[in-house]
Phi, psi and omega in degrees: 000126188288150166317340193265281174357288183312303164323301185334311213273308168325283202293296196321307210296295195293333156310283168331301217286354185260353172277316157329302179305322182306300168305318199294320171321285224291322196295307187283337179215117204262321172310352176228153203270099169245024196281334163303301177316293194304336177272331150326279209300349191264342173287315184297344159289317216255297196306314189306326177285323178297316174289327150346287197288307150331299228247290162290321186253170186274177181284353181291331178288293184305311167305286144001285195292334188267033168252309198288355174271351180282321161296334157262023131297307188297291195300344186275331175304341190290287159013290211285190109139092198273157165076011175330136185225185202284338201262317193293321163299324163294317202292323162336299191308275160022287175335258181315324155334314218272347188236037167236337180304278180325282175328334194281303169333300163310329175282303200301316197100004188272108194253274228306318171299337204278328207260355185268326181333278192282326156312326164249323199278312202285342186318294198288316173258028174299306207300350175346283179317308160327306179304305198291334179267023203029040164253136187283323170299119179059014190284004179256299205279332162323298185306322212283312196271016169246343161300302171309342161273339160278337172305303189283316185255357158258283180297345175271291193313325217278332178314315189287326161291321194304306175323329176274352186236341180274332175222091140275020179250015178203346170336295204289310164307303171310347191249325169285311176297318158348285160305336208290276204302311174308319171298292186306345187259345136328303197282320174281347172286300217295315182308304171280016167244351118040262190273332201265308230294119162248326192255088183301143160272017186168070182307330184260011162263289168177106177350319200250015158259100176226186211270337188277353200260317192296341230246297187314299195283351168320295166342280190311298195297311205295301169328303180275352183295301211287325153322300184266005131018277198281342187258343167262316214238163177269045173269149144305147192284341181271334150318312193273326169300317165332283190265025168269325175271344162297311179287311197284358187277281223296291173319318168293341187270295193315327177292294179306325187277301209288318166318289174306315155309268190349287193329298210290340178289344182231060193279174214002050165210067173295349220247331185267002197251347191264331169300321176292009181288350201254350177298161176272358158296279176004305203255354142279339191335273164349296189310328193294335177279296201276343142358250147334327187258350160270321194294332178280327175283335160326276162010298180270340194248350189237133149322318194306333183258000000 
């Protein structure tokens, strides 16, 4: 059995078995709220089937699937985003353009368009639609808060295709140990501010970000960075702590911005706040952050990349 095979076999196996533990979990204590784990774990399915595809199948496949969750990151953020008029909608179109583009960059190998596209080039001709139709009303919070969402649910998400192209001898493992370290420090926040958790960082934003959960997964994340090392990544253990603790650093602001975002585009409007909890923001919030910030730093300390 070849190595990737064998992973493959690993994670599907280790998957089953915490998808099982859950139900049983959720089933004995019907009182606590675990519906954030389940929506991990439906994440933790989705990623597992792209490396898959990334791994057995070609990477073209895997690009692909992660532009469309990137459009339907994108499209719910827009979703959040009250008053909409008509000029905000051409720009949304814009938008959305903007995102087989990004991605086209990433096929081709071209990293100076992939890392400038969206930061400068869509910067600059975002406001075009605005202009041309002249309208004035709200154009700084339309223009500003449809770039921030391409930033965050695009150009952050996009990082995660690049890896298979940027390195193909070691890509598909990097984006699973990534997804690995990003999930679990998530999934260890949530349980111990849960259960433990008292000193919330930001309550009217979400309840279950708190200083004892960030501390736990902090611990947790850095510990298994160092552990599952050798068998994914060509790093050294102090690279891997280095960079274990850069994700459970990432994942928590990412986790946090986005917590915070969601409250403020919906503020009275709960009933739409609790439904995005089931969202695919929910279940990327993080990657958006830990992406980039592994992939530049890889980047910078590996040849290889």
């Amino acid at each position: 059995m070849s190595s990737s095979l064998f992973t493959l076999t690993l994670i599907f196996t280790a998957l089953l078995v915490i998808h099982i533990v859950y139900k049983v979990i959720a089933k004995l204590q019907p009182s606590k709220d675990y519906s954030g784990i389940g929506q991990k774990i439906k994440t933790w399915w989705g990623m597992f089937v792209i490396f898959c595809l990334a791994t057995l199948f070609n990477p073209i496949v895997s690009l692909i699937s992660l532009m469309v969750l990137a459009f339907f990151s994108l499209k719910e953020y827009f979703s959040m985003i009250r008053s909409t008029r008509k000029a905000d909608r051409r720009l949304f179109l814009w938008a959305y353009l903007a995102i087989p583009v990004q991605f086209y960059w990433i096929y081709i190998g071209w990293y100076g368009m992939f890392i400038v596209f969206i930061p400068l080039y869509v910067f600059l001709v975002l406001p075009l639609p605005r202009l041309i139709n002249k309208g004035t009303v709200g154009f700084l919070r339309s223009v500003s808060s449809t770039q921030w969402g391409l930033m965050l649910m695009v150009f952050g998400l996009s990082h995660l295709a690049y890896f298979p192209f940027a390195t193909p001898e070691y890509g598909s493992k990097l984006v699973l140990f990534l997804v690995v370290l990003t999930q679990l420090n998530d999934v260890v926040h949530y349980l111990v501010s849960l259960y433990l958790g008292k000193r919330k960082v930001v309550p009217t934003a979400n309840p279950f970000v708190t200083w004892e959960g960030f501390a736990c997964a902090f611990i947790v994340t850095t510990a298994t960075s160092y552990f599952i090392h050798p068998y994914l990544t060509p790093f050294d253990w102090k690279f891997s702590l280095f960079i274990g603790v850069l994700i459970s650093l990432a994942g928590f602001f990412g986790s946090l911005t986005v917590s915070v975002l969601k409250r403020d585009l919906l503020i009275g409007d709960d009933n739409k706040f609790d439904s995005l909890k089931k969202s695919y923001l929910s279940r990327v919030d993080s990657l958006t952050y830990t992406s980039p910030v592994m992939f530049h730093v890889v980047r910078y300390f590996f040849d290889f990349m």
